[in-house]
C-alpha positions, 0 to 999 in steps of 0.5 A: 863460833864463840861458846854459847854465854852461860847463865845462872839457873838461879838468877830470875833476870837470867831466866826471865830474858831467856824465857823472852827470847825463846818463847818459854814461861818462866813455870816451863824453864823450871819444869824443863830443869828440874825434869832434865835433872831427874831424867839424868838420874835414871840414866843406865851408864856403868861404863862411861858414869856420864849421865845424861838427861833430856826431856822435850816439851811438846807444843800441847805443854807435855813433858817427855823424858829420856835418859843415855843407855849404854852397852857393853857393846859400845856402838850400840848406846843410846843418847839421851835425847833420842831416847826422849825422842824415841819415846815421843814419836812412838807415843804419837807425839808431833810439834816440839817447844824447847829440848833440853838436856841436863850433865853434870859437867860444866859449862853444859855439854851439847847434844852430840852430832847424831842427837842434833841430827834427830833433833833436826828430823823433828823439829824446826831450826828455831828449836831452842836446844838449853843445856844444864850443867851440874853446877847451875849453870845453863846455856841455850843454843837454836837448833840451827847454830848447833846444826848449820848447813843442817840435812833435814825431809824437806832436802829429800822432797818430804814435809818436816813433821815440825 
């Protein structure tokens, strides 16, 4: 699979066809940066110095961040997103719009393996997973080209919550 195009944070004709695309208003884009931004700014990250941010939007239009947390015990670290995820679930939070998760490398980095496989446990393959970098760029990717031949409930005979 070729890498994803990636875009210009500040090009209104890059955002307006993303927004098209993936069912966002250009005020949702602009608040799923900016909240991204600011959740990698709280990431707790002493040992890799790799900042994560992630923030979900929710189908009822709230914003859920999460930031990576580590551990001198290296296993025991804790992605952004599932940090985000974490947070949602637990708040009672079901019905996801968009995910999108802010580095400071470029091109934008994307979730790891064990993120997309919670992503996928809560949300729909259509999911729209977009990806900053820390020099204005961004990408997006669904959830089931981040995840083909994706293991979800529905394969253990349980109804996605999505």
């Amino acid at each position: 699979m070729p890498a994803p195009e990636i875009h210009s944070t500040t090009s209104p004709t890059s955002i307006a066809a993303t927004c098209a695309l993936y069912n966002l208003t250009p005020a949702e884009f602009a608040q799923l940066h900016a909240r991204a931004v600011a959740a990698k700014a709280t990431a707790y990250c002493p040992y890799s110095h790799f900042h994560v941010g992630c923030v979900l939007l929710t189908a009822g239009g709230e914003y859920i961040p999460g930031a990576n947390v580590e551990n001198a015990s290296y296993p025991v670290t804790t992605c952004a997103e599932r940090v985000a995820f974490g947070r949602a679930i637990t708040s009672g939070h079901r019905g996801f719009k968009a995910v999108a998760v802010a580095t400071d490398i470029s091109p934008p980095a994307s979730p790891c393996g064990m993120c997309r496989q919670c992503i996928r446990e809560f949300c729909e393959l259509s999911m729209p997973v977009v990806m900053f970098d820390g020099s204005g760029g961004y990408s997006v990717m669904r959830l089931e080209e981040l995840l083909p031949m994706s293991f979800g409930p529905e394969a253990l005979g349980v109804p996605s919550v999505a």
